[in-house]
GUTIFI-982968 format. One record per residue (C-alpha): residue number from 0; x, y, z. Coordinates in steps of 0.2 Angstrom, whole numbers, plus 5000, padded with zeros to 4 digits. Layout:
N
num,east,north,up
NUM,X,Y,Z .
...
This chain:
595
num,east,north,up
0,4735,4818,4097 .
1,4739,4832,4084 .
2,4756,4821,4080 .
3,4746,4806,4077 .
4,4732,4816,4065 .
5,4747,4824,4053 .
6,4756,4805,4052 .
7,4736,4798,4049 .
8,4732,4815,4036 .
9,4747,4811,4028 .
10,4745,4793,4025 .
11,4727,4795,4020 .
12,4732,4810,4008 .
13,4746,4798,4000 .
14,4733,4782,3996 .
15,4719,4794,3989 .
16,4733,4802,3980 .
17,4739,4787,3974 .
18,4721,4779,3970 .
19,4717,4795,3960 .
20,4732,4795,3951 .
21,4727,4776,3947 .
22,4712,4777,3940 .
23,4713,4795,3931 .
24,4722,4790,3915 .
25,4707,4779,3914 .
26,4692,4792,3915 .
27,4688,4796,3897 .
28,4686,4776,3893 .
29,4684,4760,3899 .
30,4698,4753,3913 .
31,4711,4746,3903 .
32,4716,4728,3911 .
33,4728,4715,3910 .
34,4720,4699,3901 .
35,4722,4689,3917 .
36,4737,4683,3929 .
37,4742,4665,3926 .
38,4741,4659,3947 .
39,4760,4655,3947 .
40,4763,4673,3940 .
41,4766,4690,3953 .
42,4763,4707,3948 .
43,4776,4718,3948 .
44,4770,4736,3959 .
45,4773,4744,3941 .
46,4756,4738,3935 .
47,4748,4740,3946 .
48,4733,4753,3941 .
49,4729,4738,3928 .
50,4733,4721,3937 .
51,4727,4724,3955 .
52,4705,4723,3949 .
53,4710,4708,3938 .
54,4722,4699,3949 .
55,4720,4684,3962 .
56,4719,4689,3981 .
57,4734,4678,3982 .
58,4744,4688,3973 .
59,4739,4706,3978 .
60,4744,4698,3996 .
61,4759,4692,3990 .
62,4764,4711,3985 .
63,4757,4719,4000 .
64,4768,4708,4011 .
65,4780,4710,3998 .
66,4778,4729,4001 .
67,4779,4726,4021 .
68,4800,4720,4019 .
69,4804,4738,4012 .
70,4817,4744,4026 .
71,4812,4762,4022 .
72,4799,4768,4033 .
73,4792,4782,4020 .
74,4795,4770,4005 .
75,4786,4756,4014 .
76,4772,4766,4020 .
77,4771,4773,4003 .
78,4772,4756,3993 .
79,4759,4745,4003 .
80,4748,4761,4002 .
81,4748,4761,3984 .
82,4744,4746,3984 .
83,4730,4744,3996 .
84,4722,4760,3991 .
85,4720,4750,3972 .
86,4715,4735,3981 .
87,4703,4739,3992 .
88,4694,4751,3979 .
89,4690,4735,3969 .
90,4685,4722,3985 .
91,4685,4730,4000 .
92,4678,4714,4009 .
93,4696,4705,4004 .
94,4706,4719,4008 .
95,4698,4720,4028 .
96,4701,4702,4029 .
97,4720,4705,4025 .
98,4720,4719,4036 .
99,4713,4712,4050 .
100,4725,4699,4051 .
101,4741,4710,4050 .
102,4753,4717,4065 .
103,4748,4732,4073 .
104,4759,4745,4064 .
105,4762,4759,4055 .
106,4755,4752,4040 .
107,4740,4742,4048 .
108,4735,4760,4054 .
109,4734,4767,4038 .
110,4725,4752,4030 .
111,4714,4755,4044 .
112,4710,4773,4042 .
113,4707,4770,4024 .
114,4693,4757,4029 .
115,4684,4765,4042 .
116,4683,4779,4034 .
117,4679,4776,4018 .
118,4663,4762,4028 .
119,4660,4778,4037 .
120,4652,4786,4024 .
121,4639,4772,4017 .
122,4638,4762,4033 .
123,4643,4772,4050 .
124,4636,4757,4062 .
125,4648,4744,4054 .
126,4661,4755,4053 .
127,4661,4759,4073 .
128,4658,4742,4074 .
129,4673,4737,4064 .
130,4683,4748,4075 .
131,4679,4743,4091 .
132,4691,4729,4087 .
133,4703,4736,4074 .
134,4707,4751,4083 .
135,4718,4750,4098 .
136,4735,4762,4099 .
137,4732,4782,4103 .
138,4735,4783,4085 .
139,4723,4774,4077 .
140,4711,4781,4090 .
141,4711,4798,4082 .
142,4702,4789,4069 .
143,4686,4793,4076 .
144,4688,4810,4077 .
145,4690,4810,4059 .
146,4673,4797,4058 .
147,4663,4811,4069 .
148,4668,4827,4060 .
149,4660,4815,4045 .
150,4645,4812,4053 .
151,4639,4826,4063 .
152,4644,4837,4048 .
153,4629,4827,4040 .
154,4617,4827,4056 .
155,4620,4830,4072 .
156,4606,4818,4079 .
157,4612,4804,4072 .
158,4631,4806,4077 .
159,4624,4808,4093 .
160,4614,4791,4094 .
161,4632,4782,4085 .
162,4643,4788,4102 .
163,4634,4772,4111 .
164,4645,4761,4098 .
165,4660,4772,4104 .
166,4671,4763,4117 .
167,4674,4775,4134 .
168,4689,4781,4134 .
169,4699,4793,4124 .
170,4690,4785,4108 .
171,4673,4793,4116 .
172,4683,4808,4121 .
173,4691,4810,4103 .
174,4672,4808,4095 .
175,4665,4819,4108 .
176,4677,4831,4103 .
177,4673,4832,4083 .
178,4656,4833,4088 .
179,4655,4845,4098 .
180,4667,4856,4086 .
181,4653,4855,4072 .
182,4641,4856,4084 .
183,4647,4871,4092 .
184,4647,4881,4075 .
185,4628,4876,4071 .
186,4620,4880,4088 .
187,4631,4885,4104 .
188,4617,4883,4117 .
189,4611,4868,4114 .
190,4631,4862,4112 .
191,4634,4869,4131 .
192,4616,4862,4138 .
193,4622,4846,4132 .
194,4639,4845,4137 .
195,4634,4850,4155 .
196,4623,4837,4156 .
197,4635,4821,4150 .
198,4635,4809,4164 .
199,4655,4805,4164 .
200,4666,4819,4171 .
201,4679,4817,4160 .
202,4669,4816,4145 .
203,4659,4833,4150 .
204,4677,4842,4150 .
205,4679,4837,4136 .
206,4664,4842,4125 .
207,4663,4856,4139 .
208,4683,4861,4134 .
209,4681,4860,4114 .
210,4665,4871,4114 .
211,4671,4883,4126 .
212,4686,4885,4114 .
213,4674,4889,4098 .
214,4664,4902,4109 .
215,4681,4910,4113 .
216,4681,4914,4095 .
217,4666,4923,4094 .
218,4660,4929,4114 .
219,4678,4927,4123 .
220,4670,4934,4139 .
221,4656,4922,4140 .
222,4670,4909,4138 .
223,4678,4913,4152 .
224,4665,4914,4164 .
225,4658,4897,4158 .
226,4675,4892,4160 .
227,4677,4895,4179 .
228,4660,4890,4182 .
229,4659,4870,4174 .
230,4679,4865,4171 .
231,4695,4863,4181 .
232,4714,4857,4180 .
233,4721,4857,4166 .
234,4704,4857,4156 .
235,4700,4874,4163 .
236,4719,4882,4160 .
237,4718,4875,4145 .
238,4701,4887,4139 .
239,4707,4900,4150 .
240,4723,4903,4138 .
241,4714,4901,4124 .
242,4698,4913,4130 .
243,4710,4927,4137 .
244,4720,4928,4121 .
245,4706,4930,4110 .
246,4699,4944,4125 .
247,4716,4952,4126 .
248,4717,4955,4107 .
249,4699,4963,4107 .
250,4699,4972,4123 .
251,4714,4971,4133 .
252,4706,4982,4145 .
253,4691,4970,4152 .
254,4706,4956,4150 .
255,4717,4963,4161 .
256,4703,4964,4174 .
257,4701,4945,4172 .
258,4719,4942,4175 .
259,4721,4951,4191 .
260,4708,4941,4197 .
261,4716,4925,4193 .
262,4726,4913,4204 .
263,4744,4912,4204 .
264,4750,4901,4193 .
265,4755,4897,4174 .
266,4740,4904,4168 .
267,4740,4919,4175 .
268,4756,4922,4171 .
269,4755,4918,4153 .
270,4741,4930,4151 .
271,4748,4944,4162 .
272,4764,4945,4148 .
273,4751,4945,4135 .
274,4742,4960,4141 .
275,4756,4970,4148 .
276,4761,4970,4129 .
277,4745,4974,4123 .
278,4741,4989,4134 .
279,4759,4997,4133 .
280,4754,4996,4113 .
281,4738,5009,4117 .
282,4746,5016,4133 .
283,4759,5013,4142 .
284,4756,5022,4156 .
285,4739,5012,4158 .
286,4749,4997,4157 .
287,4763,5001,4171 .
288,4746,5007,4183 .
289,4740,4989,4179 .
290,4753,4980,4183 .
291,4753,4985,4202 .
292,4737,4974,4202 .
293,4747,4959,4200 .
294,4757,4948,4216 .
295,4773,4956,4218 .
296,4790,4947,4215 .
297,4795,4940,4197 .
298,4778,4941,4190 .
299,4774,4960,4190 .
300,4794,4960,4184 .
301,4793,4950,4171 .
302,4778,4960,4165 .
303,4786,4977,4165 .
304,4798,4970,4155 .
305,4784,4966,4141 .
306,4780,4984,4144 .
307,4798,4989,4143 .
308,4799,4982,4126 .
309,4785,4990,4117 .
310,4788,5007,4126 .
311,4805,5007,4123 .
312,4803,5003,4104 .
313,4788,5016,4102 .
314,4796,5030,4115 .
315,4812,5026,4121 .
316,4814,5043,4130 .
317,4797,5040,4140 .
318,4802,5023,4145 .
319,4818,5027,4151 .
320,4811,5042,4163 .
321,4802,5029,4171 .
322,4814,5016,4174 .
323,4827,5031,4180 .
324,4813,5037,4192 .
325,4809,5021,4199 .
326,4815,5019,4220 .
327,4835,5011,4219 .
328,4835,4992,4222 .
329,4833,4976,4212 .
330,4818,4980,4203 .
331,4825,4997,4197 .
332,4841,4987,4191 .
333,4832,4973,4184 .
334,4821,4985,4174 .
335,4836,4995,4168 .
336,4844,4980,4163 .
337,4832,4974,4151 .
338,4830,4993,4144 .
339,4845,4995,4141 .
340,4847,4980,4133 .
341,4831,4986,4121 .
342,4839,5002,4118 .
343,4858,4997,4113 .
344,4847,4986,4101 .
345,4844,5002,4091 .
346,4855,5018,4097 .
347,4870,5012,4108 .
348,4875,5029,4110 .
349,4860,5036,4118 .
350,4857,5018,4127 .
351,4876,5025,4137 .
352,4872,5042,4138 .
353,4855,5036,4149 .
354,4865,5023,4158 .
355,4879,5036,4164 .
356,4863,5047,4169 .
357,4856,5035,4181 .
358,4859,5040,4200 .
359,4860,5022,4208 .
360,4878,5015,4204 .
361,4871,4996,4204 .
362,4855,5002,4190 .
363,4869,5009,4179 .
364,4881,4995,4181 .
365,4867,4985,4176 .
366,4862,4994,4162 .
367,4882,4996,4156 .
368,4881,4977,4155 .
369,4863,4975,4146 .
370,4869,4987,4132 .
371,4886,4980,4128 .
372,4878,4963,4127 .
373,4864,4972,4116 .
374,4879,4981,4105 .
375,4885,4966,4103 .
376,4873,4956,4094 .
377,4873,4967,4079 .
378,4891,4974,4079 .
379,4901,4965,4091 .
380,4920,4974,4086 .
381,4912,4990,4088 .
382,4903,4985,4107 .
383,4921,4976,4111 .
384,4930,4991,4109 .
385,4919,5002,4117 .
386,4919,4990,4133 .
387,4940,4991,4132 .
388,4939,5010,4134 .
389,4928,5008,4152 .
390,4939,5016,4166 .
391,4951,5001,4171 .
392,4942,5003,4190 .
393,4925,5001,4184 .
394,4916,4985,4190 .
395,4908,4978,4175 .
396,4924,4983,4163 .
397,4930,4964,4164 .
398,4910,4958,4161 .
399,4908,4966,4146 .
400,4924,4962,4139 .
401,4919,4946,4141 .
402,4901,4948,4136 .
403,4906,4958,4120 .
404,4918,4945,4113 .
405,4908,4932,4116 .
406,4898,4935,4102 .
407,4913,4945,4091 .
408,4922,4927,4091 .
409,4907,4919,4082 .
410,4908,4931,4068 .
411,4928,4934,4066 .
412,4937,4922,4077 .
413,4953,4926,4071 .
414,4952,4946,4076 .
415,4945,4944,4092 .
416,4960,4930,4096 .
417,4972,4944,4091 .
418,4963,4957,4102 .
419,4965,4947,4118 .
420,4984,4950,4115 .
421,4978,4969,4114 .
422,4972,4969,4132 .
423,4980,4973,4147 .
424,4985,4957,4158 .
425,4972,4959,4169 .
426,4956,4961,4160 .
427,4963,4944,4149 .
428,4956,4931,4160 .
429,4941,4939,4156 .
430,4944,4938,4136 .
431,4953,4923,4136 .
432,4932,4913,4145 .
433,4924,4922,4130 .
434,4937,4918,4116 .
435,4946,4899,4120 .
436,4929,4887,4121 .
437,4924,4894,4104 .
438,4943,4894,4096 .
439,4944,4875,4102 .
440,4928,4872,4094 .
441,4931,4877,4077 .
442,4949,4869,4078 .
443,4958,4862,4092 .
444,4974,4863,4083 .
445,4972,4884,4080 .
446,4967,4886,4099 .
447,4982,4877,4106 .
448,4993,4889,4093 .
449,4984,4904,4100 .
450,4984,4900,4118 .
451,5003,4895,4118 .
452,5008,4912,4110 .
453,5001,4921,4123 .
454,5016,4930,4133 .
455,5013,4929,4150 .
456,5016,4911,4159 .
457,4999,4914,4169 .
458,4989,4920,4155 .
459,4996,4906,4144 .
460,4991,4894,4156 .
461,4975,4900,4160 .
462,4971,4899,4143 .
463,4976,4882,4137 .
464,4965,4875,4151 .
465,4951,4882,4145 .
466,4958,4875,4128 .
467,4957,4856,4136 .
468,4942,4861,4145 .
469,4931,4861,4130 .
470,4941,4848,4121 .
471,4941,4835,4135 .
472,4922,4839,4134 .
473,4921,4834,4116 .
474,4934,4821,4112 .
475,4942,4817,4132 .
476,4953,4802,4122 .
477,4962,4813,4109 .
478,4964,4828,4123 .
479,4971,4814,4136 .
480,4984,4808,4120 .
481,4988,4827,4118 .
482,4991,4827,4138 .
483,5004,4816,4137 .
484,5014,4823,4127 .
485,5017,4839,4137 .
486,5032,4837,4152 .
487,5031,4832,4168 .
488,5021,4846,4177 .
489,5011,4855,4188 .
490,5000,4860,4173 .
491,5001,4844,4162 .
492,4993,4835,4180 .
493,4979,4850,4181 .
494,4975,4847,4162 .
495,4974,4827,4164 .
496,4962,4830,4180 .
497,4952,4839,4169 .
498,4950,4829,4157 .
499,4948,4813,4167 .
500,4933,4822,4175 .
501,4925,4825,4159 .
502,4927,4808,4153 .
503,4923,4799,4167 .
504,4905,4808,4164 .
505,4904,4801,4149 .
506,4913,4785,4150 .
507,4917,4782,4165 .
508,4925,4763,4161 .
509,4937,4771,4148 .
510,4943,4786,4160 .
511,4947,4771,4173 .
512,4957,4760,4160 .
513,4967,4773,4152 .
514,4971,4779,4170 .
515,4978,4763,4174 .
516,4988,4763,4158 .
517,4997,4781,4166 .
518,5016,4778,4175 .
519,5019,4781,4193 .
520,5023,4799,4196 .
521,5013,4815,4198 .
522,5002,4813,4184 .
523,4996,4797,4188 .
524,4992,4804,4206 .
525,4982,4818,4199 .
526,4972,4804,4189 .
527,4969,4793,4203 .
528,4964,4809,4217 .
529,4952,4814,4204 .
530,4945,4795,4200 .
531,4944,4794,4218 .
532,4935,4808,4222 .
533,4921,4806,4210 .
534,4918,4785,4214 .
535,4918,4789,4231 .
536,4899,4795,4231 .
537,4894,4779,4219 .
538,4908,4764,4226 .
539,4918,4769,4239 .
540,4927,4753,4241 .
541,4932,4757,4223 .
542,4936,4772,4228 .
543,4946,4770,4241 .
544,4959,4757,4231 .
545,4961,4770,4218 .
546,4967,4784,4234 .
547,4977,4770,4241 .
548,4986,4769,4224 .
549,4992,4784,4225 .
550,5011,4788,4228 .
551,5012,4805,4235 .
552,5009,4803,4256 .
553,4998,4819,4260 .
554,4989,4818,4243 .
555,4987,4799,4249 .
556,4980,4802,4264 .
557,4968,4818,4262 .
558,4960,4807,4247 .
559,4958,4791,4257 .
560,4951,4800,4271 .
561,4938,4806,4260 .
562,4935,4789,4252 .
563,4933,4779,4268 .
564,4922,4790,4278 .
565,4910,4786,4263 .
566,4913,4768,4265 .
567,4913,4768,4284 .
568,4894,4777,4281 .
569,4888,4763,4269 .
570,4896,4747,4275 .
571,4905,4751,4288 .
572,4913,4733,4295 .
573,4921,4730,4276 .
574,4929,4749,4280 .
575,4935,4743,4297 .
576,4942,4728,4292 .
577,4949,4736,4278 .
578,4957,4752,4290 .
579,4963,4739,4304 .
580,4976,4732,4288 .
581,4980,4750,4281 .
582,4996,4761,4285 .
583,4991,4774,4292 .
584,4993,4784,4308 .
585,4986,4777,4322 .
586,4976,4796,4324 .
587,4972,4797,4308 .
588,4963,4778,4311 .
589,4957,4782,4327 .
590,4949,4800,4319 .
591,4942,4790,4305 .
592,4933,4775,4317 .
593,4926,4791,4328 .
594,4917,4798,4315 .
């Protein structure tokens, strides 16, 4: 709905524009016109201030459908507008007759708009009546929110006797809503009495949900209550958001009363975050008592971090007492790891020194994580090379290695490429997941020259198939040309299976052909295993010619077996038929046929 008001607001504010700018010039005099159009002459858009009064309906038409070829969507919308606004100013009775004969579009909906509205203000019955038939998309349907606002601005009594003329529907509900908004800011009561009292149950949620939301403004508690007492679905979780932010802002205390109270469920849990944050900013202490009110599980966790990230900010010493002095376990590690996070934010130092004071090992080891990744996000060399300096036996050395140049190679890819040389062997795996994907996406060519450079055979390989990793996942047909280029190997046949899996996600036709295009040897096989394996789920009669294609016997035989016990579970006579023909063993047929 909102989307359909801005695209209406926005065509509406263009022709008024328009028709202003048209007719301004004109003001201090009378309106300067053409002479006359001869009938076989058109006017061009450029005179149109002038021509469009003195012109033939034949011509104007003519320009408007003129106007309706323009490919441009803005320009189109923009042009026919012009031209309608000008148009209709000087005989509306023409105008609707062209509109009511166009197809339902974009621009009939802003011709449309322009109508109803402007015979909305002189004439309210012909304009509803006029838009029982003209009005028919959800978009154009907002229009009569935009007639109600107009009329029950004026007088609410008489918008209320213009909602028989409304169809039911979202139109009803649409005007409904503008007039209970109005309504609402004049006299609340007599809004609520009538609401209550509307026949249809979705049409009383809706007057019912729009003036519980204006009372939220002013009396947020009564809101509530009336909530739970005349609304439910998404009607009622809708006014309960809105009532319980406006309660939490004034008085977080009486809000948080009302959310422990609540039923599980989105709204609670959305309102919960909003007032952990709100009394941690009065007193946290207040806020952590609270929050034992609530279920236990991910929803009093998810609050304490809310409180954990005001208190931390206001007090971090405070807030890191109570995480230390929470019982050891997942929620103490949780908590530690979203503190520390907070703190490393500001003061890394003091973040560790609180970390290495923590008696659980798996809190600390939590926290250790948190704050490299915190470090990181404002000086990632510095985090790096504090992670690098962790005892070599300490669990999380490798993770925030990783963790920490992870966001160093999106600011200086070229210095955190030339530290992973810097790292002993075995924390390099760990370097080489946070560093290759992004190397490879800023230039395949300067990731292959980095990865190949590398010194040890392991690493060097390890590295390079992350490098086709994240190429086959980008462009699989220039990383399979690159794959062929390599020698016969045991690596050139793991990079080719990687990249034939990421292209057969996203083309699987192309993976297939280019695979038959590959020479019989071991690269071929890798190819054919790997199309195998992943048409077996889909087409395992396919499935099972691209295993029986393949040259090696026990790489043959474990992918065919695989294939065909698909095939024997979806049809399995063809399968039969098929395995009385084949050469295999007779216990490897007489396994199959068992199962």
């Amino acid at each position: 709905m909102l989307i359909g008001a801005v695209l209406l607001a926005l065509a509406l504010m263009a022709a008024v524009w328009i028709r202003g700018n048209n007719f301004r010039k004109d003001k201090s005099g009378p309106v300067v016109r053409t002479s006359g159009l001869a009938p076989s002459t058109t006017p061009t858009s450029a005179g149109l201030t002038s021509a469009v009064p003195a012109a033939s309906n034949t011509d104007v038409t003519t320009l408007l459908d003129r106007a309706l070829t323009e490919q441009d969507p803005v320009r189109r919308s923009m042009e026919f507008g012009r031209i309608f606004a000008v148009w209709f100013e000087a005989d509306p009775e023409a105008a609707l007759a062209y509109v009511q004969k166009m197809s339902h579009g974009t621009e009939y909906t802003q011709a449309t708009s322009l109508i109803l509205e402007s015979f909305g203000k002189s004439d309210p019955k012909r304009a509803l009546t006029l838009a029982r038939d003209m009005v028919t998309t959800h978009e154009q349907r907002f229009i009569y929110n935009t007639l109600f606002d107009q009329f029950s601005r004026n007088d609410i009594q008489s918008a209320l006797s213009y909602l028989e003329l409304v169809p039911a529907g979202e139109s009803r509900e649409n005007a409904l809503r503008a007039l209970a908004t109005n309504w609402a800011d004049k006299d609340m009561d007599s809004t609520l009495s009538w609401a209550e009292h509307l026949g249809d149950a979705t049409e009383r949620a809706a007057a019912l949900e729009t003036a519980l939301a204006s009372l939220a403004g002013t009396d947020p508690h009564r809101s509530l209550d009336l909530a739970q007492q005349f609304l439910s679905g998404e009607a009622l979780n809708r006014t309960l958001l809105t009532g319980l932010k406006k309660l939490t802002t004034r008085d977080p205390q009486t809000a948080s009363q009302v959310v422990s109270q609540l039923s599980a469920g989105p709204v609670q849990t959305s309102a919960a975050l909003d007032v952990a944050r709100a009394l941690a900013t009065q007193q946290p202490e207040s806020a952590i008592s609270w929050l034992k009110t609530l279920p236990v599980g991910e929803l009093q966790q998810q609050a304490l971090n809310n409180v954990l990230d005001v208190w931390g900010s206001k007090n971090p010493e405070d807030a890191g007492k109570y995480v230390a002095q929470m019982p050891k376990g997942a929620d103490q590690d949780a908590a530690a790891a979203h503190l520390a996070h907070t703190l490393a934010a500001t003061d890394p130092a003091a973040a560790i020194h609180w970390a290495q004071t923590l008696e659980s090992d798996s809190a600390q080891e939590a926290a250790l994580v948190n704050i490299a990744s915190g470090w990181a996000r404002k000086d990632p060399a510095a985090a790096t090379q504090w992670a690098e300096n962790l005892p070599t036996d300490s669990p999380v050395r490798g993770k925030t290695i990783q963790d920490t140049l992870s966001y160093w190679v999106l600011e200086d890819p070229k210095a955190a490429g030339s530290f992973v040389n810097t790292l002993p062997e075995t924390d390099q795996p760990h370097a080489i997941k946070a560093v290759a994907p992004v190397l490879t996406q800023n230039s395949v060519a300067d990731a292959l020259t980095w990865a190949q450079a590398l010194p040890s055979d392991d690493i060097r390989e390890l590295a390079l198939q992350e490098v086709v990793t994240r190429w086959a996942d980008n462009h699989p047909t220039e990383a399979a040309t690159w794959a062929l280029t390599e020698p016969e190997s045991a690596t050139r046949v793991d990079h080719v299976r990687t990249i034939v899996a990421a292209w057969m996600a996203e083309n699987a036709d192309q993976a297939v052909s280019w695979a038959q295009t590959l020479p019989a040897g071991p690269t071929r096989d890798g190819a054919a295993d790997l199309i195998s394996a992943q048409l077996t789920a889909r087409n395992p009669e396919l499935a099972v010619d691209w295993a029986a294609s393949i040259e090696r016997p026990e790489l043959r035989d474990a992918s065919l077996e695989k294939a065909l016990t698909a095939w024997l579970q979806t049809n399995r006579s063809a399968a039969q038929t098929w395995l009385a023909k084949a050469n295999l063993s007779s216990a490897t047929k007489t396994r199959l046929l068992g199962q």
